[in-house]
N, C-alpha and C positions, 0 to 999 in steps of 0.2 A: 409174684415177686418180680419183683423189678428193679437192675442196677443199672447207673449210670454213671462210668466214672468209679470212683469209689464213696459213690454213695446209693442208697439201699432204701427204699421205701418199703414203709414197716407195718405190720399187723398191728393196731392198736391195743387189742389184747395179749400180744405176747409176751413174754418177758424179755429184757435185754440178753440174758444167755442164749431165747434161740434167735435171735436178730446176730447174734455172734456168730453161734454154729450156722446160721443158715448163709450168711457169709463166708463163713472160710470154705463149706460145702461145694461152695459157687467158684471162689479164687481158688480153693487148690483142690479140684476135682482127681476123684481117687484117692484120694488121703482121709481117714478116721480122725477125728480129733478124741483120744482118746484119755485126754486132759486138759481138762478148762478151769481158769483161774482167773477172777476179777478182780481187782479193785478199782471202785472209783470207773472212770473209766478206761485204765488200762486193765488188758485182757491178754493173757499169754496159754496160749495151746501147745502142747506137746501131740502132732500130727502123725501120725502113722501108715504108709504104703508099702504091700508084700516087694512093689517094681521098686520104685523108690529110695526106700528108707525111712527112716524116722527124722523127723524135724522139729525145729521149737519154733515158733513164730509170736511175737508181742506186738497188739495190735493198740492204738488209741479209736473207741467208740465215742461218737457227739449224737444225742439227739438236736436234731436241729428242723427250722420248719412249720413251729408248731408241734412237735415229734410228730412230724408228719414222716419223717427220712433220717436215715442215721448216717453217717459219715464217719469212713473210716481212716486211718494211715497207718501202717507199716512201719512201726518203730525198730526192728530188730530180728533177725531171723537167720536163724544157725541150723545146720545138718549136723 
């Protein structure tokens, strides 16, 4: 795996759900996503850490590149 920026070069065989989770695994280390929700390409997780707390975070996914790499942005994210 490899991010740059906020973009994500991707398994060819994956699905978009774990090109997701294996993103937010990456940007907000220590946190479960313990609820994943698409449509389209927005994506919204209800994140979970015992230190933490609980979060929501809604992300926009692009395959872009050839879906060689996916690209993300950080539409909205509330404690």
């Amino acid at each position: 795996m490899m991010i740059i920026g906020n973009v994500l070069a991707v398994e060819p065989d994956d699905s978009m759900e774990a090109h997701v989770r294996r993103y937010l695994a990456f940007r907000f280390p220590g946190h479960a996503a313990v609820d994943l929700r698409g449509e389209d390409e927005i994506w919204t997780a209800r994140l979970h850490s015992a230190e933490a707390g609980d979060a929501e975070v809604t992300i926009k996914a692009d395959l872009i590149e050839d879906d060689l790499y996916l690209a993300f942005d950080i539409l909205d994210m509330a404690a």
